[in-house]
C-alpha positions as CSV (number, residue, x, y, z in Angstrom):
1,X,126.4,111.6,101.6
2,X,127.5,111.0,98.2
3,X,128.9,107.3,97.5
4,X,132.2,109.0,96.0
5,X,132.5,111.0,99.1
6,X,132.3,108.2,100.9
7,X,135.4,106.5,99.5
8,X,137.4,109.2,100.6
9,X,136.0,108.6,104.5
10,X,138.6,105.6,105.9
11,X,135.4,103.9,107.6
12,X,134.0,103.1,105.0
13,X,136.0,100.2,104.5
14,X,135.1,98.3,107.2
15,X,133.2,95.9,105.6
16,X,133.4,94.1,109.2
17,X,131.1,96.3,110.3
18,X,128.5,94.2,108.9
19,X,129.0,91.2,110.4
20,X,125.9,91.8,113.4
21,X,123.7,91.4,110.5
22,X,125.6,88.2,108.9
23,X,124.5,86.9,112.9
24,X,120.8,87.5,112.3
25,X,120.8,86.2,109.8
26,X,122.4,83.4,110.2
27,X,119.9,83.2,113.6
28,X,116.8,83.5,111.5
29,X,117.8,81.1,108.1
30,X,120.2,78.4,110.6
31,X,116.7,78.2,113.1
32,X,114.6,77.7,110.1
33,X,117.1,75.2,108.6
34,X,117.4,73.0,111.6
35,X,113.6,73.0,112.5
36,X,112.9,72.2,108.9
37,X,115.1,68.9,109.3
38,X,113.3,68.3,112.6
39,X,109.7,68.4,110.2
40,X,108.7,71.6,112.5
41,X,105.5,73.4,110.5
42,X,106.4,77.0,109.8
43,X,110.2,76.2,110.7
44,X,111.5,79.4,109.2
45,X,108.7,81.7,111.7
46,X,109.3,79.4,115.0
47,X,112.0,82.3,115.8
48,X,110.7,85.5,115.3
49,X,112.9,88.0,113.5
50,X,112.3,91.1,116.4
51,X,113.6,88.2,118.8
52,X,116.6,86.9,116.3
53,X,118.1,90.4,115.7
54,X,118.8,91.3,119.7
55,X,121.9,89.0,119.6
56,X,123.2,91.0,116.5
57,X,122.2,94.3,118.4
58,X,124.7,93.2,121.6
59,X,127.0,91.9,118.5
60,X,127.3,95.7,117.0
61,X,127.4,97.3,119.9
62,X,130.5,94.6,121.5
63,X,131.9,95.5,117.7
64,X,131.7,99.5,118.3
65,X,135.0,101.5,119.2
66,X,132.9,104.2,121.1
67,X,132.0,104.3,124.6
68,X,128.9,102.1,125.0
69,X,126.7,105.2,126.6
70,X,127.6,106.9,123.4
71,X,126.2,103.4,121.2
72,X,123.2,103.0,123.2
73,X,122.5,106.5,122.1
74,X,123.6,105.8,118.3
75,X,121.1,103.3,118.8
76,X,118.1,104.8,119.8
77,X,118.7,107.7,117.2
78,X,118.1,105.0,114.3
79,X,115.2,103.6,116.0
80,X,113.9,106.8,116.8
81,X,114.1,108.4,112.8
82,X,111.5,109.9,111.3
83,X,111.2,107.6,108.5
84,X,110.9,104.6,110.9
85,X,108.5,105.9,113.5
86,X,106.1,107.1,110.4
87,X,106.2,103.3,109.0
88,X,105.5,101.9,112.3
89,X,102.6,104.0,112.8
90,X,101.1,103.1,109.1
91,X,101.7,99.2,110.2
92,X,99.4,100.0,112.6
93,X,96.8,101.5,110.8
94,X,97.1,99.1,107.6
95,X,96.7,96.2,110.6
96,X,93.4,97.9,111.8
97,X,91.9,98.1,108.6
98,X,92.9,94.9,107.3
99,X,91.3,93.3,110.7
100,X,88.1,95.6,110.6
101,X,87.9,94.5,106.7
102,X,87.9,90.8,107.8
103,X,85.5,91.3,110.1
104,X,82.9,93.3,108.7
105,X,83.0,90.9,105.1
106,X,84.5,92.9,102.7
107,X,87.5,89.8,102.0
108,X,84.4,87.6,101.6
109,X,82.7,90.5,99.4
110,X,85.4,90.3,97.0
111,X,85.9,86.8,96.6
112,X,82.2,85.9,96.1
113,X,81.9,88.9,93.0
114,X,85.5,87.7,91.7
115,X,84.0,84.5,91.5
116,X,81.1,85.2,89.9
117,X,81.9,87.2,87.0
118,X,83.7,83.8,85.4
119,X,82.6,80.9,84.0
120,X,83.9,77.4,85.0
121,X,86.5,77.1,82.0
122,X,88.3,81.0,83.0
123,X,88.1,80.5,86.8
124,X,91.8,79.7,86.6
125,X,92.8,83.6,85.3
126,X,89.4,84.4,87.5
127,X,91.2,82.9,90.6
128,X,94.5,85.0,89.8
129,X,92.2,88.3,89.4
130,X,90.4,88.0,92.9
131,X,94.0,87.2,94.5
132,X,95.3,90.0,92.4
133,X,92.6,92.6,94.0
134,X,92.3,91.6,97.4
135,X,95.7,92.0,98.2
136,X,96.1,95.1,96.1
137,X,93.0,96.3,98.1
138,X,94.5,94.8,101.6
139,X,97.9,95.1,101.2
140,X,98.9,91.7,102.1
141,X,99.8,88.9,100.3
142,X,99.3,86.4,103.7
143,X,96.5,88.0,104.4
144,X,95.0,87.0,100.9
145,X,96.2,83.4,100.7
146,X,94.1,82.9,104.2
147,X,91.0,83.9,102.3
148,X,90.9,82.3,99.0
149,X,92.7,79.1,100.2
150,X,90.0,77.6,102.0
151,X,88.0,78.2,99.0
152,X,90.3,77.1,96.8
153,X,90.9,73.4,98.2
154,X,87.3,73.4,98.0
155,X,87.7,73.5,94.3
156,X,90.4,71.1,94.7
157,X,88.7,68.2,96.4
158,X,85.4,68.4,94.3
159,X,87.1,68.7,91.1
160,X,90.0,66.6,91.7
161,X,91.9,69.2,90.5
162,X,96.1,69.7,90.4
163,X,97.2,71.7,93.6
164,X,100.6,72.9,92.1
165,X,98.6,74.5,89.6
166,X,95.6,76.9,91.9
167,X,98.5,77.3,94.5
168,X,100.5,78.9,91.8
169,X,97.7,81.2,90.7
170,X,96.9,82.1,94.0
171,X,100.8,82.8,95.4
172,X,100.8,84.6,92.0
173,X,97.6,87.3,92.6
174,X,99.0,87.2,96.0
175,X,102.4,88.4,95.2
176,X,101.5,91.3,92.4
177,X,99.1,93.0,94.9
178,X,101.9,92.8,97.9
179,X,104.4,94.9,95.7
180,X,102.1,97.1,93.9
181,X,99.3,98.2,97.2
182,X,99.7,101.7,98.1
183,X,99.3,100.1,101.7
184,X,101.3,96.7,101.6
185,X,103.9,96.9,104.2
186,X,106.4,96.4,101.2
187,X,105.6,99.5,99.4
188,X,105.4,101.4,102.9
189,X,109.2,100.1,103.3
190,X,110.2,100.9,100.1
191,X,108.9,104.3,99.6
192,X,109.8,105.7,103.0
193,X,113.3,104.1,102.9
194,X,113.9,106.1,99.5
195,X,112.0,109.0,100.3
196,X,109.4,108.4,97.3
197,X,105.8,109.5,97.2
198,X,103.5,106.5,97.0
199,X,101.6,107.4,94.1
200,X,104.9,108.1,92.1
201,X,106.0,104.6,93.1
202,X,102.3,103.4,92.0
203,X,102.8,104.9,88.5
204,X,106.4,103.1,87.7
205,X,105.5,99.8,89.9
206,X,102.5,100.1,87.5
207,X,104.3,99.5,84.2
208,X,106.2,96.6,84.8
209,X,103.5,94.6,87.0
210,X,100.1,94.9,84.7
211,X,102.5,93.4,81.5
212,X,103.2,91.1,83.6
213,X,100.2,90.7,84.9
214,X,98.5,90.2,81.6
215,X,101.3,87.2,79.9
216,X,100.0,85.8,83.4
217,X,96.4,85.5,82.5
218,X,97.6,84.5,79.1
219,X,99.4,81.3,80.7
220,X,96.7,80.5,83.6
221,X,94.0,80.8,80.8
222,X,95.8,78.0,77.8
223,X,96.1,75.6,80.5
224,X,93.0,74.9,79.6
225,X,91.6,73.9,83.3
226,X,87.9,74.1,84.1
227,X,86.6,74.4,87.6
228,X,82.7,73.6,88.3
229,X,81.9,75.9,91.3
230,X,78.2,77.1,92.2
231,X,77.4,80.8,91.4
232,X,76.5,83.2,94.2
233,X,73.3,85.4,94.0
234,X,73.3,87.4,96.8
235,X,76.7,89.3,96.5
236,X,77.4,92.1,99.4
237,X,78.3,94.7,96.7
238,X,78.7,97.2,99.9
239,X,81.2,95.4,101.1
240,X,83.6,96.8,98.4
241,X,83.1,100.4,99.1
242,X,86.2,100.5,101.5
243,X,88.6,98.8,99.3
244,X,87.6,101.4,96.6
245,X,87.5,104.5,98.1
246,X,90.9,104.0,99.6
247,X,92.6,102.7,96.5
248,X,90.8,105.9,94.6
249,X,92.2,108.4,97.6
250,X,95.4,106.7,97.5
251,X,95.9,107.3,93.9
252,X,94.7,110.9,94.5
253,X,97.7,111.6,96.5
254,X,96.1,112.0,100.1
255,X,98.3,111.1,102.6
256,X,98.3,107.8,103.5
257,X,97.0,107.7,107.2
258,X,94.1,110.0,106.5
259,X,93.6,107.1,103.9
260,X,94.1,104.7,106.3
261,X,91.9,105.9,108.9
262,X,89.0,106.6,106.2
263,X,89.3,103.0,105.3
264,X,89.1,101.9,108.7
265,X,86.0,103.9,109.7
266,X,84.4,103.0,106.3
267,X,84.9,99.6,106.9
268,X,83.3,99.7,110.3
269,X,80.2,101.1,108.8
270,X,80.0,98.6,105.9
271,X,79.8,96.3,108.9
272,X,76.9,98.2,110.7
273,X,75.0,98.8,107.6
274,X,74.9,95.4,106.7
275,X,75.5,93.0,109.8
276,X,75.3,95.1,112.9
277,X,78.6,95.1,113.0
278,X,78.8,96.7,117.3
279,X,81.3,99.4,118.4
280,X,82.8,97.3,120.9
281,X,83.9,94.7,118.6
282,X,85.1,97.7,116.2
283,X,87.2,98.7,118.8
284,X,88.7,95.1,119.9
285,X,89.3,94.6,116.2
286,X,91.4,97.5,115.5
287,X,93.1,96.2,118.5
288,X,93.6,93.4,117.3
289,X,95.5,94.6,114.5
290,X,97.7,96.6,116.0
291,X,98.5,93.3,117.6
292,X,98.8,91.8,114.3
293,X,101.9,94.2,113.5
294,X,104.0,93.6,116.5
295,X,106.2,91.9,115.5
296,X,106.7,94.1,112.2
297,X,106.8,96.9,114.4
298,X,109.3,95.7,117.2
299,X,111.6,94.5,114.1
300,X,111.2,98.0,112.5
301,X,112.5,99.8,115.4
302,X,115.5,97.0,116.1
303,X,116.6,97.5,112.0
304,X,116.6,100.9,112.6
305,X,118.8,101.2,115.4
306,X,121.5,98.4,114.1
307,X,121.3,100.7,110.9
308,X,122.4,103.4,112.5
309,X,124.8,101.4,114.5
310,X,126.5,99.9,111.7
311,X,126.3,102.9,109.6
312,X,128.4,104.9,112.2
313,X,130.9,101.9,112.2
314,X,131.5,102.2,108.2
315,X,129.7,99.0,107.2
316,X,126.7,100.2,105.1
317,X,129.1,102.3,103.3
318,X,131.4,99.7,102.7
319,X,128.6,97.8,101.8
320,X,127.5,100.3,99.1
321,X,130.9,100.3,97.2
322,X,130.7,96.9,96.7
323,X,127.8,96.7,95.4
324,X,128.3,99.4,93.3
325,X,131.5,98.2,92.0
326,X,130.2,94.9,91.3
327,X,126.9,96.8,89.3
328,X,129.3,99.4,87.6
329,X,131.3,95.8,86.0
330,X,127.9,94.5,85.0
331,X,127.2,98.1,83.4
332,X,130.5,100.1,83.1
333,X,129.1,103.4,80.6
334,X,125.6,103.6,82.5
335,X,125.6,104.6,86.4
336,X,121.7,104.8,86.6
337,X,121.6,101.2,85.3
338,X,124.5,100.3,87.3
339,X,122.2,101.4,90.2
340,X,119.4,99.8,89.6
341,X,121.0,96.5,89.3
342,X,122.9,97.3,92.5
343,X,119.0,97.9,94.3
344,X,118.1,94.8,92.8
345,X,120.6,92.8,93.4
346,X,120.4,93.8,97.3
347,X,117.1,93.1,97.8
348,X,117.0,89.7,95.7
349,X,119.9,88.4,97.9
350,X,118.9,90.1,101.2
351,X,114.9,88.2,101.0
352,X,116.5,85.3,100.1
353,X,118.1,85.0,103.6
354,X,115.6,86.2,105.7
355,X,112.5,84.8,103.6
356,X,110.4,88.3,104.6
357,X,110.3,90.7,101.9
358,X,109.6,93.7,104.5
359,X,112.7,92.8,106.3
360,X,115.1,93.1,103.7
361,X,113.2,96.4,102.6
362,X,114.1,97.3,105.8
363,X,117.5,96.1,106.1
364,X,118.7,97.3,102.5
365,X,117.2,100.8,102.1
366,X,120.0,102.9,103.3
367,X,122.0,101.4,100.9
368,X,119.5,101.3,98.4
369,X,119.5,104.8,98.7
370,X,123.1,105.8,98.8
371,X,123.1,104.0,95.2
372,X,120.1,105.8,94.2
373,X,121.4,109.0,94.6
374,X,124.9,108.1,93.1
375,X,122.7,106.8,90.2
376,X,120.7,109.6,89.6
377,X,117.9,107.4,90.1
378,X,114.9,109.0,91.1
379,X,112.9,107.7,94.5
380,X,110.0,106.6,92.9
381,X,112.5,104.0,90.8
382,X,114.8,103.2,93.2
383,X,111.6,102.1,95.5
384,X,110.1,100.6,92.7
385,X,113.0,98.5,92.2
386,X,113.6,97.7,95.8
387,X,109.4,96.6,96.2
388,X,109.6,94.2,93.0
389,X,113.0,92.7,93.3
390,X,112.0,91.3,96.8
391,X,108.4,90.6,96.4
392,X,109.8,88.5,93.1
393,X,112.0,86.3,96.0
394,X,109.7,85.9,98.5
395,X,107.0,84.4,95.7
396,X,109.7,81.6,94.9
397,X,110.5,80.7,98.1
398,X,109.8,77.6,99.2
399,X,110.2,78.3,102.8
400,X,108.4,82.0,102.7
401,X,105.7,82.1,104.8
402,X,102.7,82.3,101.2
403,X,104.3,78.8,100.1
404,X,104.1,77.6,104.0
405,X,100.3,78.7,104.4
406,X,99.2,77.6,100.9
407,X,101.3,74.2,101.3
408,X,99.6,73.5,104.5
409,X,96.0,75.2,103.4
410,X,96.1,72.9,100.2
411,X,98.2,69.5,101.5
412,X,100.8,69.9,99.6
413,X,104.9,70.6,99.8
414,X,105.9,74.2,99.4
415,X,108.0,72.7,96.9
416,X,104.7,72.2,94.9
417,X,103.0,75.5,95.5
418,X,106.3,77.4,94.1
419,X,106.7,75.2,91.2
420,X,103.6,77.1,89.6
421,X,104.2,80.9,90.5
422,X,104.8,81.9,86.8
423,X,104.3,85.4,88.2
424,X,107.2,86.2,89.8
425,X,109.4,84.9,87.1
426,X,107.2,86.6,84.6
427,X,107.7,89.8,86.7
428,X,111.3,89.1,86.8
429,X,111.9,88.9,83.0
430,X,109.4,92.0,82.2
431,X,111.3,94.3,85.2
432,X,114.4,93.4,84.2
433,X,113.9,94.1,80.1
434,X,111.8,97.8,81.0
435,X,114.4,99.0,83.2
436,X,117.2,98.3,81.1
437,X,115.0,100.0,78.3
438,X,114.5,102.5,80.0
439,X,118.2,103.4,81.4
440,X,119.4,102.5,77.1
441,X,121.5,106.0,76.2
């Protein structure tokens, strides 16, 4: 449905409807706020988000004019769509082989080559590179910080180095591989929500990150800082196969859990080639991270049925035409830019409330795509859009979870870590300029 035919549809003005998501919210930013004040580590992740949204749930459902059998059943149709089932199962998959990865050394593979390709007066752009590649290879930005951190305050202490400054070029690699991995949760989001082929989403995520990327290196490298650290002989070159071949089959086009699964088996034998890496512990691994994505997975289904609740009550429709009204004043004579700032606008706003980029993914989509299509924005765009605009927020949020790991990781406020993560501002600048290039008549 069309956002003009919505207008016509007397629900969709019941902007109300949304209020079950102002209480999550408010839930999940108010418990972090409070527990901040209180000097609580991780304040903002004390309350889960899969455990914050059941009071909005109960909230929708008290809010809905149908009969509450009929609701329950609204409900469980969101939770149950195809688009949200198929992310939940890939959550699980990119948890396994991010796990089995750990395990079997290929993080510590491509740290120690990263490393070792740079002299001490380029280890700062180095640093960025290696972050840059192991989560574009992972697919996780948190994942990434846990592995070059420790090395990093090594740096720190011996060198009496500033903090600020390798926190900000490690949130920085961190952040360009979690929107532009074919397997980050982020681009899993994005892509399914707007019904875009990864690769497509690669290919336009592509242009505006590596520009980006590259005034990035620019910076990092004419700040002039030299970091002594001992070069490694005896590199596990092997332990990079997996992260190749699934980045290579990924831009091929194969579909994503065949990827997933290769990746997972590859990694397995990496880890029994070189370490004898047993089947058992294979098995408890990939366990493991299915464990790992509970939470992401619980929350998936949860944003899926409040979606559909809220939907059926008129508030993501309602939702739309404000957004779009307000885009359409920012760009009056051009509806596919008018779109695009719409998408960006929501999931800018949206991460900056609930500090997790793959939530507000989640949570705008719908919208994202009702614009989209109004737009005549293509899927691969409009997820593009969607991906960068919230990986951007979540980079310069002081209480995100990559500051809150690095801060802690490194001893120093998040405060400090995001006062150096001149990529997400550079990314913001460059996005924003191509796009509205790109949508000039």
């Amino acid at each position: 449905m069309t956002t003009s035919e919505l207008k016509k549809s007397p629900k969709a003005e019941r902007l109300s409807s949304l209020f079950p998501f102002a209480v999550f919210l408010g839930l999940f930013l108010g418990t972090g706020v409070v527990l901040t004040l209180q000097g609580v580590d991780f304040a903002f992740y004390q309350l889960p988000a899969s455990i914050a949204i059941i009071p909005a749930i109960l909230v929708a459902i008290w809010l809905g004019k149908a009969p509450i059998s009929e609701q329950i059943s609204q409900f469980i149709q969101g939770a149950g769509h195809q688009n949200i089932i198929t992310m939940c199962i890939i959550y699980l998959l990119a948890g396994a082989f991010a796990t089995v990865a750990k395990a079997t050394g290929s993080v510590d593979a491509s740290v120690q080559l990263g490393l070792s390709l740079f002299p001490d007066y380029l280890l700062l752009p180095g640093l960025f590179l290696v972050a840059a590649f192991i989560s574009t290879a992972m697919g996780t930005s948190m994942g990434t910080i846990a592995a070059i951190a420790p090395i990093a305050l090594g740096f720190i202490e011996s060198a009496n180095l500033d903090a600020s400054i390798i926190a900000g070029v490690i949130i920085s690699g961190a952040i360009f591989g979690d929107n532009l991995s074919i397997i980050s949760d982020t681009t899993i989001a994005s892509t399914r929500s707007q019904g875009a082929q990864m690769k497509d989403k690669f290919k336009v995520n592509f242009k505006f990150a590596i520009p980006a990327a590259i005034i990035c290196l620019i910076i990092f490298a004419s700040l002039g800082v030299s970091i002594p650290h001992e070069q490694i002989n005896d590199i596990n070159v092997v332990g990079l196969i997996p992260y190749i071949v699934i980045l290579v089959l990924a831009l091929l086009g194969v579909n994503v859990f065949l990827v997933l699964i290769i990746g997972i088996v590859l990694a397995a034998g990496v880890g029994m080639f070189t370490q004898g890496y047993q089947l058992s512990t294979w098995v408890k691994d990939i366990n493991t991270g299915f464990g790992n994505m509970q939470d992401l997975f619980i929350l998936a289904l949860f944003i899926g049925g409040l979606s559909e609740l809220i939907k059926q009550q008129g508030g993501l429709a309602a939702l739309t035409h404000k957004v779009e009204n307000l885009a359409r004043k920012l760009s009056p004579n051009n509806k596919k830019r008018a779109a695009g700032l719409g998408i960006a606008s929501l999931a800018f706003t949206c991460n900056f409330f609930t500090a997790n980029n793959t939530v507000s993914i989640i949570v705008t989509g719908e919208t994202a795509k009702n614009l989209a299509k109004d737009g005549e924005l293509s899927p691969a765009h409009s997820a593009s859009i969607l991906d960068i605009f919230a990986c951007i927020n979540q980079g310069l949020l002081p209480y995100g979870a990559q500051a809150l790991l690095l801060g802690t990781t490194l001893k120093i406020s998040p405060i400090e870590v995001v006062s150096s993560a001149f990529y997400p501002l550079i990314l913001f600048v460059v996005a924003s300029i191509a796009f509205w290039r790109v949508t000039k008549k």
